[in-house]
C-alpha positions in Angstrom: 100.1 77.0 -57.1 100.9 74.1 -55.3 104.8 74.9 -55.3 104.1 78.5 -54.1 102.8 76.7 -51.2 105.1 74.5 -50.7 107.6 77.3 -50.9 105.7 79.1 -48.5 105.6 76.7 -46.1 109.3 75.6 -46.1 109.8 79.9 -45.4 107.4 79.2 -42.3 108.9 76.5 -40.7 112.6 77.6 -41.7 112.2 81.2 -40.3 110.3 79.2 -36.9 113.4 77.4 -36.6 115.4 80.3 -36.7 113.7 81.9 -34.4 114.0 79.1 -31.7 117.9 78.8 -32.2 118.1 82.6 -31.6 115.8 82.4 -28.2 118.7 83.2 -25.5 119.7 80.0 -22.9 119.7 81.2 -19.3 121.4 79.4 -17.0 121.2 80.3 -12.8 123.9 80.1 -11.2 124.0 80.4 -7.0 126.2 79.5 -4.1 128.7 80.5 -1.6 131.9 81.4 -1.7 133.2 78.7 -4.5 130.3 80.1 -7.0 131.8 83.5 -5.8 134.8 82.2 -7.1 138.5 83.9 -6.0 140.2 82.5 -8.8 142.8 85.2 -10.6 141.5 86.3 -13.8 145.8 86.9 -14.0 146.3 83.4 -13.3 144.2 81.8 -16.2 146.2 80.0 -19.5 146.5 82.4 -22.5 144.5 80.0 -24.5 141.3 81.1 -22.0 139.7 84.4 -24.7 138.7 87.9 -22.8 136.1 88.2 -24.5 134.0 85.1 -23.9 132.0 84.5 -27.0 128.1 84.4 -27.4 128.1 85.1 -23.5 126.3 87.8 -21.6 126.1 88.3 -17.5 123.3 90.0 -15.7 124.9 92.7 -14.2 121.6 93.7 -11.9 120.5 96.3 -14.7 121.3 94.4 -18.0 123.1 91.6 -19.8 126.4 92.7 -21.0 128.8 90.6 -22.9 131.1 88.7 -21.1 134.3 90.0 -20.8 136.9 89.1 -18.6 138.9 91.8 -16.9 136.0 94.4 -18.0 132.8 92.4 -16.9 132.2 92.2 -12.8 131.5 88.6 -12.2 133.1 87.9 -8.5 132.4 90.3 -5.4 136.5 91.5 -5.9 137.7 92.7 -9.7 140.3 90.3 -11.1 138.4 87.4 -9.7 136.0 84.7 -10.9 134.0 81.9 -10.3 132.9 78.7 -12.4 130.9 80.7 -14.8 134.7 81.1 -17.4 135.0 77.6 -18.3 130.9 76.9 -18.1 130.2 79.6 -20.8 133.6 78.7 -22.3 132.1 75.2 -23.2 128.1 76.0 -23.6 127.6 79.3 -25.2 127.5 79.0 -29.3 126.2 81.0 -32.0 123.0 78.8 -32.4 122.7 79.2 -28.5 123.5 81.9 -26.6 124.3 81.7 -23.0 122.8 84.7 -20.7 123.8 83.9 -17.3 122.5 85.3 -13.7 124.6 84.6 -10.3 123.9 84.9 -7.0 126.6 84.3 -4.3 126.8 85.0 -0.4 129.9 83.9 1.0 130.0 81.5 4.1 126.0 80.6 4.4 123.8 77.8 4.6 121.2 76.1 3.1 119.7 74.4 6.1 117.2 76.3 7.9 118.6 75.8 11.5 121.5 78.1 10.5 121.1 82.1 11.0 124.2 82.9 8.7 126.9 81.2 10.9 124.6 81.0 13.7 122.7 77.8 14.8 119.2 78.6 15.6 117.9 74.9 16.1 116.5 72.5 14.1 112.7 73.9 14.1 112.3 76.6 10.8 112.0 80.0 11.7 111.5 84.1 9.6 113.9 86.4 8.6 117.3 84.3 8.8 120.3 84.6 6.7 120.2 81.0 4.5 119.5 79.9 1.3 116.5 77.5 2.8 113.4 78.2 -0.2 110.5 77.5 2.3 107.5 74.7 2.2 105.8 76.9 -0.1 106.2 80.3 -1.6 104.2 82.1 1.3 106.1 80.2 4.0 107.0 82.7 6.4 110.5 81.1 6.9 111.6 81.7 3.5 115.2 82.6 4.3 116.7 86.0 3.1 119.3 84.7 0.7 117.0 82.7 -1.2 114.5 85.8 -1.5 117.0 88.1 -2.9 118.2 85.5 -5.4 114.7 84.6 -6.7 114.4 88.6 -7.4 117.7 88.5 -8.8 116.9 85.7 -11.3 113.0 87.4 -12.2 114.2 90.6 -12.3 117.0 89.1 -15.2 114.2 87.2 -17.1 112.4 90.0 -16.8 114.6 91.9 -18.2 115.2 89.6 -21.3 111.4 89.7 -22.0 111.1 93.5 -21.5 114.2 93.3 -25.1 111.6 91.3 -26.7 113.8 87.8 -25.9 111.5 84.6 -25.2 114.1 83.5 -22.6 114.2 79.4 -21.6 115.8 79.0 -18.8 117.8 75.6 -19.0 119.6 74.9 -15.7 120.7 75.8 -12.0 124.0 75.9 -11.4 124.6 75.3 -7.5 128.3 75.3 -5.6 127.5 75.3 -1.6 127.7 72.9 1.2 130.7 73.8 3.3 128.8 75.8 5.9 126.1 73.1 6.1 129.4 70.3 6.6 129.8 72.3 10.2 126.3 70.9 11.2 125.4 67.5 12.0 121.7 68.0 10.8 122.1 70.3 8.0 124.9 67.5 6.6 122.5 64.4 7.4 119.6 65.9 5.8 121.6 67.8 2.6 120.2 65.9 -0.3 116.3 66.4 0.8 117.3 70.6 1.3 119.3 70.4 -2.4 116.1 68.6 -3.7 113.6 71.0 -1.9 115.8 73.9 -3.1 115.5 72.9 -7.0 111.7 72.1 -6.4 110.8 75.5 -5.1 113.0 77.5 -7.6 111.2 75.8 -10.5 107.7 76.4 -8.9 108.5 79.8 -8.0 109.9 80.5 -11.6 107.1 78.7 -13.1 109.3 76.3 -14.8 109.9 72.5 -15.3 109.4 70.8 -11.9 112.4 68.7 -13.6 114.6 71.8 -13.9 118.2 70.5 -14.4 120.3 71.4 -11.8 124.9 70.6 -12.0 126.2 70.9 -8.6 129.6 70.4 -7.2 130.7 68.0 -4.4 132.4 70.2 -1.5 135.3 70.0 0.4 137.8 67.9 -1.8 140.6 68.3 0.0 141.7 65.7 2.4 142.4 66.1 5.7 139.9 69.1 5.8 139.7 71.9 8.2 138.5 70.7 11.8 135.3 73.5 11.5 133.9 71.3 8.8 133.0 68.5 11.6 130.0 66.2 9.1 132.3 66.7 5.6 132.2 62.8 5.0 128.1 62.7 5.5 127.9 66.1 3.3 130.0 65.0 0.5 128.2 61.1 1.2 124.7 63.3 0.5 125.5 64.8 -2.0 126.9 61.7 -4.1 123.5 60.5 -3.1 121.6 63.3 -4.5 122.7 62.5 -8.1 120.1 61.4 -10.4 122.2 58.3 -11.2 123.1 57.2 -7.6 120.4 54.5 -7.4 119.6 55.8 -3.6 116.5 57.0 -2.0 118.2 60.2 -2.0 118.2 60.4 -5.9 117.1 63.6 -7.8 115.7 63.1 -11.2 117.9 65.7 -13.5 120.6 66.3 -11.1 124.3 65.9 -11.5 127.0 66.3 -9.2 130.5 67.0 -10.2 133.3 65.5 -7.7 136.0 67.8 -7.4 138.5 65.2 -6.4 142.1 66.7 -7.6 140.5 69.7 -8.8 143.1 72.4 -7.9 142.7 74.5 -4.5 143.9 77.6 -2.9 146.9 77.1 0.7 143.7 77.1 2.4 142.4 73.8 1.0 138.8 75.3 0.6 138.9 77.3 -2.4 139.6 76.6 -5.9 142.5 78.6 -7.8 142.2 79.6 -11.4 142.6 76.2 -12.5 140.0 74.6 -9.9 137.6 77.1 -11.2 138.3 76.9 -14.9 138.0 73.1 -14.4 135.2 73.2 -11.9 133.5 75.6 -14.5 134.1 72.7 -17.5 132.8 69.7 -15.9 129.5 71.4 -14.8 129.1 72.3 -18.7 129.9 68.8 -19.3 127.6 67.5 -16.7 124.6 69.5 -18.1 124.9 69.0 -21.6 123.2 65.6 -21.5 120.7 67.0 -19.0 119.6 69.3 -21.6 119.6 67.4 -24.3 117.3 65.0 -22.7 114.6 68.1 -22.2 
């Protein structure tokens, strides 16, 4: 009798374990136009497989399987963002990767900015950023970061509605330039990144620790003379990674520096090779992150 249970109870907890290494990992991923991404799906290395393995995408009804070529993952077919070489490097047979993007091309974070409009530095309803609010029923929740919180709960949603028990591992973030055209929105960029992660994770009723990969803007040097505060955006950012040892620190956050990462004649946007690499290192970044959960 007592082997019978014994048996029985190695059958529990191997089948429990099972079951956890089949539960899907979600990553959200959100941005402007370098999460976008206008990298050529033509322009990618052979070695880079169509169909991306043990990868799914929300699509705004469903997860489908990743496929590159087939699968809509940029606004424009034939383009892509840092998702290819991110799923490329995290999604495994034991662990899934379901993804959900959001993108809006050319906005802010800040809460002075009204899409490419300054409004002031006081908060105020119904403009075009990505700013997440005080609290969930702030009235100054901007638009962008609205429709990409019902994005992201319709997606889980979805994934609970097939029976999944989703757990939602990271935030993937790629924005800044916009805010680099404003003195405040630059100065003030780590404290809006950390508010950003802290109201996604409240809203989504997850970790308050959610780990969130984001990539250091505008590594091309001289840049453009519209990005006026670049050197005080990309100084914010360094300082907004959980390792920096400044004030600015945010526990589980990792930046990746793009320096030498590949980019487009117009010295804002990453080619196929930026993005594949862009894609990698944020992987790479949050693989300790969640190993640490």
């Amino acid at each position: 009798m007592l082997t019978l249970r014994l048996f029985v109870a190695i059958l529990v907890l191997t089948s429990a374990s099972i079951a956890l290494a089949a539960q899907p990992h979600v990553y959200l991923l959100s941005g402007q136009s370098n999460m976008q991404g206008i990298g050529k799906l033509a322009d990618l290395p052979e070695s880079v497989p169509h169909e991306m393995p043990h990868a799914f995408f929300w699509n705004g009804k469903t997860f489908e399987p990743l496929v590159l070529g087939k699968t809509k993952i940029s606004t424009r077919a034939g383009e892509f963002g840092p998702e290819v070489g991110f799923a490329l490097q995290m999604a495994s047979a034991e662990h899934p990767v379901y993804l959900i993007k959001y993108h809006a091309s050319g906005m802010p974070l800040y809460h002075g900015w009204n899409g490419g409009t300054w409004a002031g530095t006081e908060p105020g309803p119904k403009r075009r950023n990505f700013y997440p609010g005080a609290a969930a029923a702030d009235p100054n929740v901007g638009t962008l970061y609205q429709q990409m919180l019902k994005m992201y709960r319709t997606g889980l949603a979805q994934l609970a509605k097939q029976g999944e028990a989703p757990q939602v591992k990271g935030f993937l973030w790629m924005q800044g330039e916009m805010d680099a055209k404003g003195k405040e929105s630059a100065i003030t960029y780590a404290a809006n990144l950390k508010r950003l992660r802290d109201r996604l994770a409240a809203d989504l009723k997850l970790d308050a620790n959610l780990p969130m990969v984001y990539g250091q803007v505008l590594p091309h040097e001289p840049a453009h003379a519209r990005f006026t505060h670049r050197t005080e955006t990309r100084q914010q950012m360094a300082d907004a990674d959980a390792d920096s040892g400044k004030p600015e620190a945010i526990t589980a956050a990792k930046m990746v520096s793009t320096d030498g990462f590949e980019v487009l004649p117009d010295t804002v946007h990453y080619s196929a090779a930026g993005q594949l690499r862009l894609g990698e290192a944020m992987a790479a970044a949050m693989k300790p992150l969640v190993e640490a959960k």
